[in-house]
C-alpha positions in Angstrom: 142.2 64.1 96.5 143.0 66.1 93.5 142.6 70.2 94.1 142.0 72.9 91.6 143.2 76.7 92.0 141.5 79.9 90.6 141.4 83.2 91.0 138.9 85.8 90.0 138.3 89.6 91.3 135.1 88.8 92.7 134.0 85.7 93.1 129.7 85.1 93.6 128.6 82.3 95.6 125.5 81.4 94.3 124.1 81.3 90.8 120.1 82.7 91.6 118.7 86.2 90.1 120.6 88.1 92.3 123.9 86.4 92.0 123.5 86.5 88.0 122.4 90.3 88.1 125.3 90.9 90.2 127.4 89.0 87.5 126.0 91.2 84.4 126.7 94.7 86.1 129.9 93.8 87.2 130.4 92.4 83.2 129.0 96.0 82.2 131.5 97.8 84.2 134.1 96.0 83.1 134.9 93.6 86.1 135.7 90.3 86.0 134.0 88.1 88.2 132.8 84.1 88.7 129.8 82.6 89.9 129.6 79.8 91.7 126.9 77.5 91.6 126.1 74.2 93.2 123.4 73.0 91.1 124.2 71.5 87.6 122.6 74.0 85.4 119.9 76.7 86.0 116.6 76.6 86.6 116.3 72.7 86.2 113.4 72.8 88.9 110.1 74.6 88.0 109.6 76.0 91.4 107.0 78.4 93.6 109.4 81.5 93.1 109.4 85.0 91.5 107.8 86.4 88.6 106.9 90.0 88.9 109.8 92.6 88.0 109.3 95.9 88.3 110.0 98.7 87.0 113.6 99.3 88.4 114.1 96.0 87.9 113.4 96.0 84.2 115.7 99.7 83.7 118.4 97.4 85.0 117.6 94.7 82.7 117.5 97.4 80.0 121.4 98.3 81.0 122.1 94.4 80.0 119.9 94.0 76.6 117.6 91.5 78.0 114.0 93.7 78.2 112.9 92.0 74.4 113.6 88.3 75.6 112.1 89.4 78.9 108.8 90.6 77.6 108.5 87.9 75.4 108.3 85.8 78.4 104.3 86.5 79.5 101.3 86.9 77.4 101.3 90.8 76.6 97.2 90.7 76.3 96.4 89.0 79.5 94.9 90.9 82.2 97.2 91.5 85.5 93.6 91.2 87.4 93.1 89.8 90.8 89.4 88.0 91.5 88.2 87.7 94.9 86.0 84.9 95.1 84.6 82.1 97.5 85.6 79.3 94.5 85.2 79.0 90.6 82.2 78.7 90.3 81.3 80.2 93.7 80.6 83.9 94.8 82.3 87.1 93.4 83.5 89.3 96.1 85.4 91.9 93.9 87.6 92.3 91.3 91.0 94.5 91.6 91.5 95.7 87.5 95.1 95.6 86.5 95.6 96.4 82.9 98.3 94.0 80.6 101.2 94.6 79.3 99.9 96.0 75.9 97.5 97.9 77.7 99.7 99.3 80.3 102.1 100.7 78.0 105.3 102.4 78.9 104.9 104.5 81.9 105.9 108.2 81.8 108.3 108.6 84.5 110.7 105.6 82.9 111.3 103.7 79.7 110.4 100.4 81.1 107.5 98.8 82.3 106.7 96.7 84.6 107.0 92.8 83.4 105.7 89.4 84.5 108.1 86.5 83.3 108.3 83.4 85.6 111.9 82.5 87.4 112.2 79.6 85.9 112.3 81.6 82.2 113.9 84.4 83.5 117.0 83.0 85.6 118.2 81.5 82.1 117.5 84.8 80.6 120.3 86.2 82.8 122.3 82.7 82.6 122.9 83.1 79.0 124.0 87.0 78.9 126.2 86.1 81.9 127.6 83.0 79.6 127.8 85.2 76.5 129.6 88.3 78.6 133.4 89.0 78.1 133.9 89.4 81.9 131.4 87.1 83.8 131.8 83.4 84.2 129.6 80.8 85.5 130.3 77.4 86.9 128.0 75.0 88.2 128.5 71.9 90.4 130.4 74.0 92.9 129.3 73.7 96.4 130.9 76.2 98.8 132.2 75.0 102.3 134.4 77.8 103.6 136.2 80.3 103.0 139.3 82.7 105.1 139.5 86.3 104.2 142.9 88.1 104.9 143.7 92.0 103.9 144.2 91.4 100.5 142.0 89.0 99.5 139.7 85.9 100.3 140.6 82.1 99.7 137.7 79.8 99.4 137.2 76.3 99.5 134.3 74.5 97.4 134.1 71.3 96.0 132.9 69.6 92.6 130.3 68.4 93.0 130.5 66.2 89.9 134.2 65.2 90.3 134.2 65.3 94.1 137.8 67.5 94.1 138.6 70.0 95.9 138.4 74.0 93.7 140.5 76.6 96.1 139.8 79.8 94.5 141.3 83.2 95.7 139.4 86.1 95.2 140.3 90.0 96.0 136.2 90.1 97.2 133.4 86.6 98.0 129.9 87.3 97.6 127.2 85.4 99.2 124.1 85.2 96.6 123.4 82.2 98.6 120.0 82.1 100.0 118.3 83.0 103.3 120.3 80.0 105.0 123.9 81.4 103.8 126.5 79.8 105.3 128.6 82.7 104.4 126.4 85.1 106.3 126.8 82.5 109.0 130.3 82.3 108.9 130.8 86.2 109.1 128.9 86.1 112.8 125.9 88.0 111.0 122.5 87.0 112.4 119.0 87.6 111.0 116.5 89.6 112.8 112.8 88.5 112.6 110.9 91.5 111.6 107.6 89.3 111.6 106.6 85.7 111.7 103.4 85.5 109.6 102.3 81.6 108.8 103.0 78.6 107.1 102.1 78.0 103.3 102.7 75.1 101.1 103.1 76.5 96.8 102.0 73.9 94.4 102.8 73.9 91.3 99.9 72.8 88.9 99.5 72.5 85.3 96.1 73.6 83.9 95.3 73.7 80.1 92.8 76.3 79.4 91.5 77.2 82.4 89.6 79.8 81.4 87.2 77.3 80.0 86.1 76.3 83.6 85.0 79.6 84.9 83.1 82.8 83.9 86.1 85.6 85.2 87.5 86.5 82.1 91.3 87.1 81.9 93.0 87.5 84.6 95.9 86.8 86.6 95.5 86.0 90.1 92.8 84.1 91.9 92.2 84.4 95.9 89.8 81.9 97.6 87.9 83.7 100.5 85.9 82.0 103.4 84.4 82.8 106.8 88.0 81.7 108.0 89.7 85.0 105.6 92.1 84.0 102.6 92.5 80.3 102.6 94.1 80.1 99.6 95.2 81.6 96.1 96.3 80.5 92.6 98.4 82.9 90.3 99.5 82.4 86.8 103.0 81.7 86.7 103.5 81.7 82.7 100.4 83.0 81.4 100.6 79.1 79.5 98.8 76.7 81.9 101.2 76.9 84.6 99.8 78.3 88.0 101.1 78.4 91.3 98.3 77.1 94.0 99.3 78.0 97.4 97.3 77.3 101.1 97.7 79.9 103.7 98.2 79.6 107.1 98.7 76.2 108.0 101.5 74.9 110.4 100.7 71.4 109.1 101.4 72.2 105.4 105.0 72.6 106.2 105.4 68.5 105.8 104.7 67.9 102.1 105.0 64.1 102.6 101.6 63.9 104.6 99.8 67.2 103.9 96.8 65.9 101.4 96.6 69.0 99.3 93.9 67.6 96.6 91.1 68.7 99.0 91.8 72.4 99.2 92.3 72.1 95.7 88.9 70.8 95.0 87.5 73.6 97.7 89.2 76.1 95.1 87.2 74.5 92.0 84.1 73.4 93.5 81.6 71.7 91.9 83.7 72.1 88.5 85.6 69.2 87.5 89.2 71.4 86.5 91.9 68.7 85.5 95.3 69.5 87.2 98.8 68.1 87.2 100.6 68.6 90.2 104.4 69.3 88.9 105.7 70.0 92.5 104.7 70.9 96.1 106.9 73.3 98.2 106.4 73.9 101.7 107.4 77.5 103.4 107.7 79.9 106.6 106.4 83.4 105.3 108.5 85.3 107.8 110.1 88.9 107.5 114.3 88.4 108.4 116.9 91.0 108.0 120.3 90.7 108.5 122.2 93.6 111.2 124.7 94.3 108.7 125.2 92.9 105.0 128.6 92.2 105.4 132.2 92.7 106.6 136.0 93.5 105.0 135.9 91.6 101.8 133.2 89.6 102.1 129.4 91.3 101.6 125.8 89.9 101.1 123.0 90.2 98.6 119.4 89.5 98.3 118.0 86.2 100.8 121.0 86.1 102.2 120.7 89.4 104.1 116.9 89.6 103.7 113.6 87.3 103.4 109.8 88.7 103.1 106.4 87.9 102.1 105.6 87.6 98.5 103.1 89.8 99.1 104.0 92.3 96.6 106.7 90.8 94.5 109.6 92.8 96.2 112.0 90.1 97.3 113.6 89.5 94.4 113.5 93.4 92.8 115.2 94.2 96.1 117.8 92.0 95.8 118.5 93.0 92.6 118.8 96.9 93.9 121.3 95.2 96.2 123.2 93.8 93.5 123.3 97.2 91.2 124.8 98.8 94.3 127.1 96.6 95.5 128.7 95.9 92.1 129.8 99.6 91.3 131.5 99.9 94.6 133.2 96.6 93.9 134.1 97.8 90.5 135.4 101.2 92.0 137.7 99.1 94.6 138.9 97.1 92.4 139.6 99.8 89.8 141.3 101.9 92.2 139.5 105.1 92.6 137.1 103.9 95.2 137.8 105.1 98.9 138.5 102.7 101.5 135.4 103.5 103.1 132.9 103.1 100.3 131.8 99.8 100.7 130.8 100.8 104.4 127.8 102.6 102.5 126.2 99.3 101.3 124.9 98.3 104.3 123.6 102.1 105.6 122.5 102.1 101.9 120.2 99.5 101.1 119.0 97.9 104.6 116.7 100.6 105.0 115.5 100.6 101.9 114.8 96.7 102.6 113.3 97.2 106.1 111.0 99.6 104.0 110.1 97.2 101.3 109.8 94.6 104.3 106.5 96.8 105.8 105.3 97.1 102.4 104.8 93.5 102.1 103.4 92.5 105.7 100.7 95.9 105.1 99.8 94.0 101.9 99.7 90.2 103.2 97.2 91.1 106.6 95.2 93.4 103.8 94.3 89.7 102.2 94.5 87.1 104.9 91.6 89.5 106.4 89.3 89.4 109.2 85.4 89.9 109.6 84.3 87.7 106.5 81.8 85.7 109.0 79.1 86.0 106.3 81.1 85.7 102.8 79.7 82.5 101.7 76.0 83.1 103.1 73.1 83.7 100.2 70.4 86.1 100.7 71.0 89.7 101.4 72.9 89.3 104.0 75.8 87.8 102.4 75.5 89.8 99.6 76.1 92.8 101.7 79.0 91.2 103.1 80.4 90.6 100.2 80.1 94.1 99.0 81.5 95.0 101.5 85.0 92.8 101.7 85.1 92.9 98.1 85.1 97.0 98.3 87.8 96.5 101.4 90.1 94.3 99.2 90.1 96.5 96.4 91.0 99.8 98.5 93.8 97.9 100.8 95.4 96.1 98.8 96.0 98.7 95.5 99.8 99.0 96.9 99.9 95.5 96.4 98.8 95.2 92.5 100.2 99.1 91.6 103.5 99.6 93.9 105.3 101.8 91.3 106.4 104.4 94.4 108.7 100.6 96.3 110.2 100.0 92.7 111.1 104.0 92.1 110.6 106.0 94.9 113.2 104.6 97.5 116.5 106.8 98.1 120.0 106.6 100.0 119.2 110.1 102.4 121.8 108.9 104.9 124.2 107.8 102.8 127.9 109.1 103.4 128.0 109.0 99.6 126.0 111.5 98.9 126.0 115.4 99.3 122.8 116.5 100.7 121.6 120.0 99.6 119.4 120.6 102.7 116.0 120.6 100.6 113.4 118.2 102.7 112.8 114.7 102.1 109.8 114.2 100.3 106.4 111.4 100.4 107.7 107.8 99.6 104.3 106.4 98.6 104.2 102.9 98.0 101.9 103.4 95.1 102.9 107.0 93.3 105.9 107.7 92.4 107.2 111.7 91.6 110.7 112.0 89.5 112.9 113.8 91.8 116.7 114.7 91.3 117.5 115.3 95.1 120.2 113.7 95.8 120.0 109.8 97.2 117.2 109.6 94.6 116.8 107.9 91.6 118.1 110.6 88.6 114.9 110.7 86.6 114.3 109.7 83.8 113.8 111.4 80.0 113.6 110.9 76.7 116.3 112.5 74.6 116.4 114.0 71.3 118.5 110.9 70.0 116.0 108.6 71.6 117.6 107.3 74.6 116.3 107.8 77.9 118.8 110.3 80.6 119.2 106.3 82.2 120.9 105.5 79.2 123.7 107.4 80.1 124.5 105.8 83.5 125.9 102.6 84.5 130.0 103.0 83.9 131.7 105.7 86.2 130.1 109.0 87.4 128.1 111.3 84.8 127.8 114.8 85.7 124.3 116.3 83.4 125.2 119.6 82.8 122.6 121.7 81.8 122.0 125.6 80.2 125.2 125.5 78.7 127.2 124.6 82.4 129.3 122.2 80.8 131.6 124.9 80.0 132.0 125.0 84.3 132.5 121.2 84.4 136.5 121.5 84.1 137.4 122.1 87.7 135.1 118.5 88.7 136.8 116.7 85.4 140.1 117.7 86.8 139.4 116.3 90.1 137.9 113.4 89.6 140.8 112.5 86.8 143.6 113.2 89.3 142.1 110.0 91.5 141.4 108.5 88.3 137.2 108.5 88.9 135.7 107.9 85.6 133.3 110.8 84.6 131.3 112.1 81.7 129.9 115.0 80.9 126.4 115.7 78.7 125.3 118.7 78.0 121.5 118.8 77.5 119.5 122.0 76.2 116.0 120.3 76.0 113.5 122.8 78.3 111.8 119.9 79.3 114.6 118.2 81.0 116.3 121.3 82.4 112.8 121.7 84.1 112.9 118.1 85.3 116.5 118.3 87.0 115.9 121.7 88.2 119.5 122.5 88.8 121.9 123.6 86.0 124.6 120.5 87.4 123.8 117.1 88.6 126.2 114.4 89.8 125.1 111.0 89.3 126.8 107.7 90.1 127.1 104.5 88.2 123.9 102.9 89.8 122.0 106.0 88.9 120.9 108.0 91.9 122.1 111.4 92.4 125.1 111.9 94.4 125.3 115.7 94.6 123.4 118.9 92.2 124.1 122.1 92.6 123.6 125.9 89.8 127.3 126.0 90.3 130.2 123.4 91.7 131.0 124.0 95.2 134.4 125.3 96.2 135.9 122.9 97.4 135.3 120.6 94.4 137.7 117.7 95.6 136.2 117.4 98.8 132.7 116.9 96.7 134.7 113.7 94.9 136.2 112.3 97.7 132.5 112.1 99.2 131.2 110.3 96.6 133.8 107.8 95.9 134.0 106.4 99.8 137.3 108.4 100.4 136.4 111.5 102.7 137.3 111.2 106.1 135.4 110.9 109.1 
């Protein structure tokens, strides 16, 4: 059997969301990489996945030039709204108001906002940049089976899948992108925790034309059927076109799509209304909360499913794996570059599970806010029911606003323990799942501003370290420049004089890395300013 060879800096196992995000950022900082992927193009399967990005996600997607073809995606006048009702033409428990896109607008504390656009649309969204990059490639038909790490590099084995030979490529860092089964996380030793066992669902995927000719709700985005049982069921707009995702709740016997008849809980969901539906595909799956102990080891490190899995109660599986991606790839860039320490890649791990063991709770909070309890008398005419509907609808609204309006999960989380960054003793402060408060304490996101010249302050990050100097302190910059240029650590200084962002930042110098969040701020630089860079570049010692 014939074999080919390659080699690539980093190579990404695994052509999903977080695999191609991973891909762009790299390309943005310069770094060659490869993805691997076993499938034959992308997205060639509509399937029950993502669609909600919020708004971190988006800022990323900004850094790339994709937030136009994004947008585009989903129907900027539809409603975001969630209807709680017994069926179509059933009861009205409540309503949960979530404005569109066009009525939304930009939010204040960042230039992007939130965006629905379907994974099916938006996996070829990043596909294409990552074709068009000058340092990202992508390959498909390539199924991993093994790979050997050593201390200079990793050798993997895969094989074409459309040729059958054998493609050995050796690779200076392997990424898993590879899904909550990842035989790379497997292969490292790495198990997955369960944080929470929840139920079994089965996602079909119907197509619907015009289905707001069948009921009286108005525009909207999310339907969620509600019986005496609790939440038996929901229906979201995937595309805002006719595509909808109809998914049971809670049933162990869903799991076998071959025998579970799914056309009566349908037809519960429409009642007495005769709704044609195409049924484009059925998916059967565990809602379970898994986290990997560590998200990875030497050269070989973890992103997204593969080190984490959670309800989809909230949308923040796949925004969290992207955060993992936009972290991980700076430090790979710095390693590879040179100027990053030998311990800076320990930090991804101490970095980023917390912040998805804290996304995790978000989600299970959310999901036992809808699956309910106490609904006895939903369904029941007469006063009786109409009281109890008044009263679950009124319940629903209140519990589940983190759910529809979680600005505070795609802003507010932060890197406090982080041996990266330089703590300057000020208290942590509320991480809301909701609200969201810019703050430039450092381990938090470096807020965001608009700028005379129009960008936003997160237009200046994303390649090297950027140190925002502001009252005039650039002219006290040269002893950091100096530093960081004798280990070669890219940096940049701005200078900005506008009162309204001095205010923001609070301190006249702030250190920010290439993912964005604040690595040290001070009124003047500390002493000992080469201790400061060897801190925030993974090369302090213990």
């Amino acid at each position: 059997m014939m074999k080919n060879y390659m080699e690539t800096p980093v190579l990404i196992v695994g052509g999903g969301p977080v695999g191609l995000a991973l891909a762009l950022d790299l390309n943005h900082q310069g770094t060659e990489c490869l993805i691997a992927e076993q499938q034959a193009g992308t997205a060639l399967v509509v399937q029950a996945k993502a669609g909600t990005h919020n708004e971190r996600t988006m800022e990323f997607c900004r850094r790339w030039g994709l937030t136009e073809e994004i947008a585009a995606a989903y129907p900027d006048d539809e409603a975001r709204d969630t209807v709680y009702c017994t069926s179509l033409d059933g009861y009205l428990i409540g309503r949960s108001k979530v404005p569109s896109a066009r009525d939304r607008g930009v939010p204040a504390v960042g230039p992007e906002m939130m965006r629905r656009c379907a994974q099916n649309q938006f996996d070829p969204i990043l596909a294409r940049a990552v074709q068009a990059s000058s340092h990202a490639r992508l390959q498909y038909n390539l199924i991993f089976e093994s790979f050997v790490q050593d201390d200079q590099g990793v050798t993997s084995r895969l094989r074409d899948t459309s040729t059958g030979e054998q493609v050995e490529i050796r690779s200076a860092y392997l990424v898993g992108c590879d899904g909550a089964g990842s035989p790379i996380r497997k292969s490292l030793g790495i198990p997955f925790e369960l944080i929470k066992q929840m139920d079994f669902s089965l996602s079909a995927m119907l197509r619907i034309e015009h289905l707001e000719r069948y009921h009286d709700f108005g525009s909207l985005e999310r339907f969620m059927f509600i019986g005496p049982e609790g939440t038996w069921a929901n229906m979201t707009s995937v595309d805002g076109r006719g595509l909808y995702r109809f998914t049971v709740v809670g049933s162990e016997a869903a799991l076998d799509a071959e025998t579970f008849d799914i056309d009566p809980i349908i037809r519960r969901a429409f009642g007495k209304i005769e709704v044609p539906y195409v049924i484009e595909r059925v998916v059967p799956w565990r809602r379970a909360q898994t986290l990997a102990r560590t998200y990875g080891r030497g050269r070989v490190w973890l992103a997204g499913d593969s080190v984490h899995t959670t309800s989809p109660t909230g949308g923040h599986g796949l925004n969290t794996g992207i955060g993992d991606a936009t972290d991980l790839s700076w430090m790979l860039s710095a390693r590879l570059a040179g100027w990053g320490g030998e311990r800076l890649l320990d930090a991804y791990t101490t970095e980023r599970r917390p912040v998805a063991l804290r996304n995790l709770g978000s989600a299970t909070q959310n999901y036992h806010a809808w699956v309910g309890s106490g609904m006895d008398n939903v369904d029941k005419a007469g006063p009786q029911g109409a009281a109890a509907r008044r009263n679950i609808g009124n319940s629903l609204v209140v519990s589940l606003h983190q759910e529809w309006f979680s600005q505070g999960i795609a802003l507010g989380y932060r890197y406090d323990d982080s041996p990266l960054v330089v703590s300057d003793g000020t208290p942590p402060t509320e991480d809301h799942p909701s609200s969201y408060v810019p703050r430039a304490r450092p381990g938090h996101r470096a807020p965001h501003a608009w700028l005379t010249d129009g960008r936003s302050t997160l237009d200046l990050f994303g390649r090297g370290f950027v140190l925002l100097a502001f009252g005039g302190a650039s002219t006290e910059a040269g002893p950091l420049s100096m530093a960081a240029q004798a280990v070669q650590m890219p940096l940049q200084v701005y200078e900005i004089d506008q009162p309204e962002v001095v205010a923001l930042y609070r301190n006249r110098l702030v250190l920010v890395r290439p993912d964005g969040h604040v690595a040290w701020r001070g009124d003047a630089l500390p002493q000992n300013v080469d201790a400061l860079v060897e801190t925030v570049r993974g090369a302090a010692s213990r």
